[in-house]
VOFISE-126134 format. One record per residue: x, y, z of N, C-alpha, C, O, CB in turn. Coordinates in Angstrom, 1 decimal, padded with zeros to 4 digits. Glycine has a CB too. Layout:
X|Y|Z|X|Y|Z|X|Y|Z|X|Y|Z|X|Y|Z
...
//
This chain:
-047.0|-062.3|045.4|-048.1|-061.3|045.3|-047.5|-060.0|044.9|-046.5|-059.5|045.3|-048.7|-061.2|046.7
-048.3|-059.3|044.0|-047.8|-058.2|043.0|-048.5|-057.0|044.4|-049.6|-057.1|044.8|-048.7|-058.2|041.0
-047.8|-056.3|044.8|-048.4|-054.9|045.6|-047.9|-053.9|044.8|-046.8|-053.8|044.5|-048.0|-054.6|047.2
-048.8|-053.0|044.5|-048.7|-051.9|044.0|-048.9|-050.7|044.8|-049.8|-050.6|045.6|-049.5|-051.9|043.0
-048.0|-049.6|044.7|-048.1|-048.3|045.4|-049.6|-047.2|045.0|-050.2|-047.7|044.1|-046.6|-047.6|045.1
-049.9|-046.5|045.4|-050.7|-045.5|045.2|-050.9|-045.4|043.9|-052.0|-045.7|043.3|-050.3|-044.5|045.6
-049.3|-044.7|043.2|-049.6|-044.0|042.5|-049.5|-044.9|041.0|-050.1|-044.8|039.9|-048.7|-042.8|042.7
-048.6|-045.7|041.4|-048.7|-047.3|040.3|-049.9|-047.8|040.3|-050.2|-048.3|039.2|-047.8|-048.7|040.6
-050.9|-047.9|041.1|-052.0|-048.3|040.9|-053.5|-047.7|040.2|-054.6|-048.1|039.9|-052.0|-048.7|041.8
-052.6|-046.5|040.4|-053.9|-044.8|039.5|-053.2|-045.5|038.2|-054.1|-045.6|037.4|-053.3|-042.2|040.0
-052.3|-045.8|037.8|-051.6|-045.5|036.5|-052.0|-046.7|036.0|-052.2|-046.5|034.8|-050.0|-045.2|036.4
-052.3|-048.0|036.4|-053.0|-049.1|035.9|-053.7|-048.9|035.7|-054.2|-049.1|034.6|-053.2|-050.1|036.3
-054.4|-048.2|036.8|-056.5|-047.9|036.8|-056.7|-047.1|035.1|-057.6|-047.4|034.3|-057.2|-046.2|038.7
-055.8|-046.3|035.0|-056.0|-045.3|034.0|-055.6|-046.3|032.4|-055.8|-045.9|031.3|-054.7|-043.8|034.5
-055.4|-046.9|032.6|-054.7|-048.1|031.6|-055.8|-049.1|031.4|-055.6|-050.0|030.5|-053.3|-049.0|032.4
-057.2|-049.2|032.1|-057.9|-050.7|032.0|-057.9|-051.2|033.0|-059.0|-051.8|033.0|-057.5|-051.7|031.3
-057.2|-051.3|034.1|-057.7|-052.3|035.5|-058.5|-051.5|035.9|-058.5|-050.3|035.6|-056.8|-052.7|036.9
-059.7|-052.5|036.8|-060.4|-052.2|037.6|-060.1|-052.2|039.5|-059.3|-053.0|040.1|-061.2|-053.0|037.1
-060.6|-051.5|039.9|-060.3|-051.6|041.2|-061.3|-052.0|042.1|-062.3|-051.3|042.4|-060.0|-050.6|041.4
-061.0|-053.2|042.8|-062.4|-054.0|043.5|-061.9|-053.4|045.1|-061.0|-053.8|045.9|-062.4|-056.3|043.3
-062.8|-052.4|045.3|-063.2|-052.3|047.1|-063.4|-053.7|048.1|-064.2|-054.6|048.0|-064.8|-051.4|047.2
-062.6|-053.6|048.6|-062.9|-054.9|049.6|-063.4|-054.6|050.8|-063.4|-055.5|051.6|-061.6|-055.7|050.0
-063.9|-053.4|051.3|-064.1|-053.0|052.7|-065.7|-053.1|052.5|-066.3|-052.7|051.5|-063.5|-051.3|053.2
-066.4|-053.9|053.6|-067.8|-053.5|053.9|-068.3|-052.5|053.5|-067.6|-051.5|053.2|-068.0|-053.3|055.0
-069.7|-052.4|053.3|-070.5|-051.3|052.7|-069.9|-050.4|053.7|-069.0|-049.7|053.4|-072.2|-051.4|052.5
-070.6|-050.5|055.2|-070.9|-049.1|056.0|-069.1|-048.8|055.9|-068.8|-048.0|056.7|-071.8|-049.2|058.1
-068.1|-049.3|055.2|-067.0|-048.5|055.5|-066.8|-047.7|054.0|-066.0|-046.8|053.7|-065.6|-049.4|056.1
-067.3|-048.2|053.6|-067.1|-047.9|051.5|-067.7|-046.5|051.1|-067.2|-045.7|050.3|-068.4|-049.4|050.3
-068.8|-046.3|051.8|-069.2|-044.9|051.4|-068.5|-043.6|051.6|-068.4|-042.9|050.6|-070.3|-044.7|052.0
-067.9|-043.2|053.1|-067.2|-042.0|053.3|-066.3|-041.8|052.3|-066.7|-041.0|051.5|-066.6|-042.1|054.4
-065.4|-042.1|052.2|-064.1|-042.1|051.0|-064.2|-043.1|049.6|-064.6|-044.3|049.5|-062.5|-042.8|051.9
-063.9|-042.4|048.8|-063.6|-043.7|047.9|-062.8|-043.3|046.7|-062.8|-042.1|046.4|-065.0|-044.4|047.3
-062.3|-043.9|046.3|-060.4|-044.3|045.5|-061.3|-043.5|044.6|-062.5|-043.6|044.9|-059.5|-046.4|044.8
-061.0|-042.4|043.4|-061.8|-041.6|042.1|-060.2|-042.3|040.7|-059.2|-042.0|040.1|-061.8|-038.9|042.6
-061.0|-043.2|040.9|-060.8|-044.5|039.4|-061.6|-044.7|038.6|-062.7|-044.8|039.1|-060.6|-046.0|039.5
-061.5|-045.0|037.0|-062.1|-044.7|035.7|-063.6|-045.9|036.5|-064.8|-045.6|036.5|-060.8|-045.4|033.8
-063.0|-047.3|037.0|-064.0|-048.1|037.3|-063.5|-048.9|038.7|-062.4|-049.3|038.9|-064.3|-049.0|036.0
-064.7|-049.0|039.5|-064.2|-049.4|041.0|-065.7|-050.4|040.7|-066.8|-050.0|040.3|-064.0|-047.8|042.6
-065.1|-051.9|041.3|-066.4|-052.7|041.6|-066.1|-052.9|043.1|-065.0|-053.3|043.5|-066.6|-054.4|040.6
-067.3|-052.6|044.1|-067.1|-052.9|045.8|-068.4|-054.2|045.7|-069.5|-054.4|045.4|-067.5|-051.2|047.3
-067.2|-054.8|046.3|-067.4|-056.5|046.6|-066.9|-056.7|047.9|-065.6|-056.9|047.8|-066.6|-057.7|045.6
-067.3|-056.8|048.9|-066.5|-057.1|050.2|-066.3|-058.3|050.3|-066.9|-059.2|049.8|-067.0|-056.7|051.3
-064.7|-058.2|051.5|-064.3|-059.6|052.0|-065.4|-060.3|052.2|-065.3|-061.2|051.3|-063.5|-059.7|053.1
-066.5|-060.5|052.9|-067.4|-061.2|053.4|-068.0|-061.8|052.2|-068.4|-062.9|052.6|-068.3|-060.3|054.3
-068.3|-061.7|050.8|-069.1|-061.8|049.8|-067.6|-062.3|048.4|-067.9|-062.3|047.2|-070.1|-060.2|049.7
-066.5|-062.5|048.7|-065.8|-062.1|047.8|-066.0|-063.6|046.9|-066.5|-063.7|045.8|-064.4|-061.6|048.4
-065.2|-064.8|048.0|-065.3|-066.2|047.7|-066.7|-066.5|046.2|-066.4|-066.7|045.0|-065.9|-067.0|049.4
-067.7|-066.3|046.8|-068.3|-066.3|046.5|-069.4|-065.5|045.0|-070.4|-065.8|044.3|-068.1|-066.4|047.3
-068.6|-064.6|045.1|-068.6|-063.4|043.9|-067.5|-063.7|042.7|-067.7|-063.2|041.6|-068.0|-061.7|044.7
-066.3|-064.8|042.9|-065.5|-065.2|041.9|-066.1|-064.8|040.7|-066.1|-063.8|040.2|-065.1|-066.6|041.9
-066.9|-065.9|040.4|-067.2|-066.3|039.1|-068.3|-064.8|038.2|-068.7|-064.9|037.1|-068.2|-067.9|039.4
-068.4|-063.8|039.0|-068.9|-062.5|038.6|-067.6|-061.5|038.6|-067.9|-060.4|038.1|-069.9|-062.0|039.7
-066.8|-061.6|038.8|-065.7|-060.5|038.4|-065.1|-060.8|037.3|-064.7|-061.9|036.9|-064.6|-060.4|039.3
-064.9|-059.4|036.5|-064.3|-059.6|034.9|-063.3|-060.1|034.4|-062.1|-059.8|034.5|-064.2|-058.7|034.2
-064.1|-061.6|033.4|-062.4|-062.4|033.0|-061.4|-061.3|032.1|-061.7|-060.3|031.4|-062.6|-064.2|031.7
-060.3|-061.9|032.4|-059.0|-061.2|031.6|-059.0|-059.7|032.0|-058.2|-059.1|031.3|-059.3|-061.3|029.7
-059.5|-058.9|032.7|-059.2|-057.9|033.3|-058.6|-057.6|034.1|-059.3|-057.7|035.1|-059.5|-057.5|033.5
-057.3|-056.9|034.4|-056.6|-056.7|035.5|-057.2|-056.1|036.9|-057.8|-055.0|036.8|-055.6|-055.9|035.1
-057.1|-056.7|038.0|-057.8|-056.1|039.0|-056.6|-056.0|040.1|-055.7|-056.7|040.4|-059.1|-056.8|039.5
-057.3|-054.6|040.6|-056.2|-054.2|042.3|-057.5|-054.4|043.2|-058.7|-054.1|042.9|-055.3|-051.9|042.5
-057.0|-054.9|044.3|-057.6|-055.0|045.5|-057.3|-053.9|046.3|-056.2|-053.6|046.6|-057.3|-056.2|046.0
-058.7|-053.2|047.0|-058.0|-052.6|047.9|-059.6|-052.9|048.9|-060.7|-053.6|048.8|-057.3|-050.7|047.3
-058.8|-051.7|050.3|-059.6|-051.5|051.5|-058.9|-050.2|052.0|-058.2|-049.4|051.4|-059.6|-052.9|052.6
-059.4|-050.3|053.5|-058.4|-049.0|054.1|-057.5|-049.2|054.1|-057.1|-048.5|053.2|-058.4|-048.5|055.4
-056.3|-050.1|054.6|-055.2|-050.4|054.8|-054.3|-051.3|054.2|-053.1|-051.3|054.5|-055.2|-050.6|055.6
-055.0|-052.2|053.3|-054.1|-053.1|052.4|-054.1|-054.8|053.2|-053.8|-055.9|052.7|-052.4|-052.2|052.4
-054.4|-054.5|054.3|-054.8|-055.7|055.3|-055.9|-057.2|054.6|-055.5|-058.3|054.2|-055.9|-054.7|056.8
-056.7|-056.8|054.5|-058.2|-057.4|053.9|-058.1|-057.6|052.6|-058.5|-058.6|052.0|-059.5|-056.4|053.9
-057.3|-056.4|051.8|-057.2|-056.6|050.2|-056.2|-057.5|050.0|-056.4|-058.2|049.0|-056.8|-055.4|049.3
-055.0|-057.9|050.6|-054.2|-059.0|050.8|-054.6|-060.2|051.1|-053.7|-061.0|050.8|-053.4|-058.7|051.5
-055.6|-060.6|051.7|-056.0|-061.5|051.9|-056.9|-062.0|050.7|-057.0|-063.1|050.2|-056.5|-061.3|053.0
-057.5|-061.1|050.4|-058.7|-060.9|048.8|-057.8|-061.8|047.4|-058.2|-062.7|046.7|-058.9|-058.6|048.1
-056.5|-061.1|047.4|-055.6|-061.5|047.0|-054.6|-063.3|047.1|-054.0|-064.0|046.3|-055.2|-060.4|047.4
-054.7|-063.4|048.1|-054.1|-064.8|048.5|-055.6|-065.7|047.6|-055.4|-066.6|046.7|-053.9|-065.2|050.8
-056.5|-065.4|048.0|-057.4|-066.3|048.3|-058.0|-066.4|046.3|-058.6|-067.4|045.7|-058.7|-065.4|049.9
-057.7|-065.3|045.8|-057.8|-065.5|044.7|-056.9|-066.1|043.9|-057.3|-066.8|042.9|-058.0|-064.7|044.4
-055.4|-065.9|044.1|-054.3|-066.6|044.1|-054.7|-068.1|044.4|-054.6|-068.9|043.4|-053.2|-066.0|045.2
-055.1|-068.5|045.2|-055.1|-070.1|045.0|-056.3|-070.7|044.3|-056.4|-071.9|043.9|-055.2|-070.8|046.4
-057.0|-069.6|044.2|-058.1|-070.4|043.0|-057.5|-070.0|041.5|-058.2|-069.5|040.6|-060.0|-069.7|043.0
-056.6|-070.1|041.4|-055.3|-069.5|040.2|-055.6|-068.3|039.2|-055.2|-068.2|038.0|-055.1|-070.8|039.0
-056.5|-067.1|040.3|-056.3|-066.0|039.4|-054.9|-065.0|039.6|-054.8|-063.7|039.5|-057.6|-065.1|039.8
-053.9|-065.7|039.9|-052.6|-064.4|041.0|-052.0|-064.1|038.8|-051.0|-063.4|038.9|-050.4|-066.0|043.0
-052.2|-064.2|037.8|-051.8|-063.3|036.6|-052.4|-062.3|036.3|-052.3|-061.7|035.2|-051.6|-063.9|035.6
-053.4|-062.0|037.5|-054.1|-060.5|036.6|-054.5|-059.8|037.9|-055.2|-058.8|037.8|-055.9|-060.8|035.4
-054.0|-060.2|039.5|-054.5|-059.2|040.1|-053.5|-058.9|041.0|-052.6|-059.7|041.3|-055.7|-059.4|040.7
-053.6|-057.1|041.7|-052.7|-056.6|042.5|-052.9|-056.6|043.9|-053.6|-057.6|044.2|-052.5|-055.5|042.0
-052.6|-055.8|044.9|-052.8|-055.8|045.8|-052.5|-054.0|046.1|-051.4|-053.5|046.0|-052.1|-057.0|046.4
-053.3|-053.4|046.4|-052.9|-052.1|046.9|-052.3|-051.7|048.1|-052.9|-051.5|049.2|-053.8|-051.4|046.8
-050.9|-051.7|047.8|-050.3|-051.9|049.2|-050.9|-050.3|050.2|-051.3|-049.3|049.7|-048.4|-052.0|048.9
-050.8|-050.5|051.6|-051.2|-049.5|052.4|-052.6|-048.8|051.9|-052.9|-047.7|052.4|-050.0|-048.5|052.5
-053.5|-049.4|051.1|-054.8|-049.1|051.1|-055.2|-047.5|050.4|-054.6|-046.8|049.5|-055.2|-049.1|052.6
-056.9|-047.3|051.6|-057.4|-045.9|051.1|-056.0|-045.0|051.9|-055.5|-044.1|051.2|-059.3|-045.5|051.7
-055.4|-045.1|053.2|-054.9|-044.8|053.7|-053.9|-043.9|053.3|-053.7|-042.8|053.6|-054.8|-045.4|054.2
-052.9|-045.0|052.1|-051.6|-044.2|051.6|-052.3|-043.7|050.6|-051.5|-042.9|050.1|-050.2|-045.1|051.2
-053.6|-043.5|049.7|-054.0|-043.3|048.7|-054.1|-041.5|049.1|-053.8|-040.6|048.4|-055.4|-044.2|048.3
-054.5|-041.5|050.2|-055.1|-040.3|050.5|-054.2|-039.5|051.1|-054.5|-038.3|051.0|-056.2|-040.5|051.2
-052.8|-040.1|051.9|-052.2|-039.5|051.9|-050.8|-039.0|050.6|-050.0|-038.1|050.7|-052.1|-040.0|052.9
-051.0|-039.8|049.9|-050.5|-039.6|048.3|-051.0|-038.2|047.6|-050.2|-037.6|047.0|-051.0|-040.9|047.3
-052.3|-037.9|047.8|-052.9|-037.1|047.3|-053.4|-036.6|046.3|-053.5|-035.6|045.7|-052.6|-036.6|047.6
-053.8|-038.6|046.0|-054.6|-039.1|045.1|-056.3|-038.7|045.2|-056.8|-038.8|046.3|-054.4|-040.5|045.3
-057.1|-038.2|043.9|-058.1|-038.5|044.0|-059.2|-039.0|044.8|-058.9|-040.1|045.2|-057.9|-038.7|043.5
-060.2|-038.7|045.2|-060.7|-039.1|046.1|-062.5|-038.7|045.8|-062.8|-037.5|045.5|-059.8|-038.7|047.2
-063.1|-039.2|046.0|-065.0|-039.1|046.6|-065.7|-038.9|047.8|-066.5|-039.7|048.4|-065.6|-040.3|046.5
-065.6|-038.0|048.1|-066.0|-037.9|049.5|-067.6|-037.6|049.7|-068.2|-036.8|049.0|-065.2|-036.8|050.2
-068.1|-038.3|050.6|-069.5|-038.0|051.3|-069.4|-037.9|052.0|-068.9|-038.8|052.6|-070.4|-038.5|051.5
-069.8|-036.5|052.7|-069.7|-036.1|054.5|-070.8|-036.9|055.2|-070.6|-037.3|056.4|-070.0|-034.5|054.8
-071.8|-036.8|054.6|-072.8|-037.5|055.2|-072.9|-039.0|055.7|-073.4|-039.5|056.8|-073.7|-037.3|054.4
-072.1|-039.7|054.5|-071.8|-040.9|055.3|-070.4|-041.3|056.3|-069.7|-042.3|056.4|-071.9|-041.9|054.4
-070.3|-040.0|056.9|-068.7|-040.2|058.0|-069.5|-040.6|058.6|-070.7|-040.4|058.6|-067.5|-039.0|058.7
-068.3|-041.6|059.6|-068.4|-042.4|060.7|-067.5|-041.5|062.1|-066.7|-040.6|062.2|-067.6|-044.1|060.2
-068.0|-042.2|062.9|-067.5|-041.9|064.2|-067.6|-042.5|065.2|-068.8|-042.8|065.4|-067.7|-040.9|064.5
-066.5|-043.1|066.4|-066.5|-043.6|067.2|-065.1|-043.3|067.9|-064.1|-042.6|067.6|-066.9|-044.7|066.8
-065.3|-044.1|069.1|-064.0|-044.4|069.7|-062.9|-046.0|069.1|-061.7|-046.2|068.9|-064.5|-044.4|071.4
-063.6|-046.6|069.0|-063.0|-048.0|068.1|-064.3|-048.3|067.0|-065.5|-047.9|066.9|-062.8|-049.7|069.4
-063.5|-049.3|066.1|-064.6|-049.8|065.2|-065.8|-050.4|065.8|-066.7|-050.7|064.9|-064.0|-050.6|064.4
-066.0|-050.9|067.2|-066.9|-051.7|067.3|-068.4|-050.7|067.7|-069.6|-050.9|067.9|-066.3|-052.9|068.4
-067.4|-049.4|067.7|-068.7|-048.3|067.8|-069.2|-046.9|066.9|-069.7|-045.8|067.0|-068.5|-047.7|069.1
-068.4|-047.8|065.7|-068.7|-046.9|064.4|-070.2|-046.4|064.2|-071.1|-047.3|064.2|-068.3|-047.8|063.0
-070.6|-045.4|064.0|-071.8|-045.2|063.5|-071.4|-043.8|063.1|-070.4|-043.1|063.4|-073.0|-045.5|064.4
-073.0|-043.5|061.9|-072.7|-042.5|061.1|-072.8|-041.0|061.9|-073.6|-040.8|062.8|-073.9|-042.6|059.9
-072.0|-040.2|061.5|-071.3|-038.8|062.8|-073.1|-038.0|062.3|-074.0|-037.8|063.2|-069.1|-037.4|062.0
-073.1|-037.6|061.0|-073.7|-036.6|060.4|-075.1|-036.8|060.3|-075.8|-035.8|059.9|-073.1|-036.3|059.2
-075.7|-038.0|060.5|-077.2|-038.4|060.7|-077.8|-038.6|062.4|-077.2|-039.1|063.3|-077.3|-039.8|059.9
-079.2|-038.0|062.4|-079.9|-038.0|063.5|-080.3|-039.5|064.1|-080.3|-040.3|063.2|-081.1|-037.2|063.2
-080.5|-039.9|065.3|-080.8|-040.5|065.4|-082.5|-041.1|064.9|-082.8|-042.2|065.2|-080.2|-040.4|066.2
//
């Protein structure tokens, strides 16, 4: 499995790969990778989305942490796409601490004490 760092993977992006978001919508909006072209397809939908992602184009997988996009990655690997896609190692995470580009919406931050009580910080009930 090919993992690419931050800044190797801006430098593909800038080259023709695309970059497929693997995180859930409600996590996809707050932050997001600022690449020429980003398709978000989440784990949950990915299997299934194969046959819609662009032949012969290099693609990096990412999410927050590289966790999920690794998996995105295996799973495409055995349906014999592993010659055209990466894995973004350590995610939005190391992206942002790299001090890589970035999209931000305040409006759609989250907040909680764990994920299982994420909801949006900046909207009323």
């Amino acid at each position: 499995m090919l993992n690419l760092t931050p800044r190797q993977a801006q430098a593909v992006c800038r080259n023709g790969a695309i970059m497929i978001d693997v995180r859930e919508e409600y996590m996809n909006r707050f932050k997001m990778m600022d690449v020429p072209e980003v398709i978000y397809c989440p784990l949950s939908i990915l299997e299934e989305s194969v046959p819609n992602l662009p032949p012969e184009t290099p693609m990096i997988f990412a999410d927050s942490s590289g966790i999920h996009s690794k998996e995105a990655v295996r799973l495409l690997m055995a349906k014999g796409l592993g010659d055209r896609i990466a894995n973004l190692a350590g995610g939005l995470v190391e992206w942002e601490r790299d001090g890589l580009p970035l999209i931000i919406d305040h409006t759609e931050q989250l907040s909680g004490s764990c994920m299982c009580q994420l909801r949006p910080r900046n909207k009323k009930k």
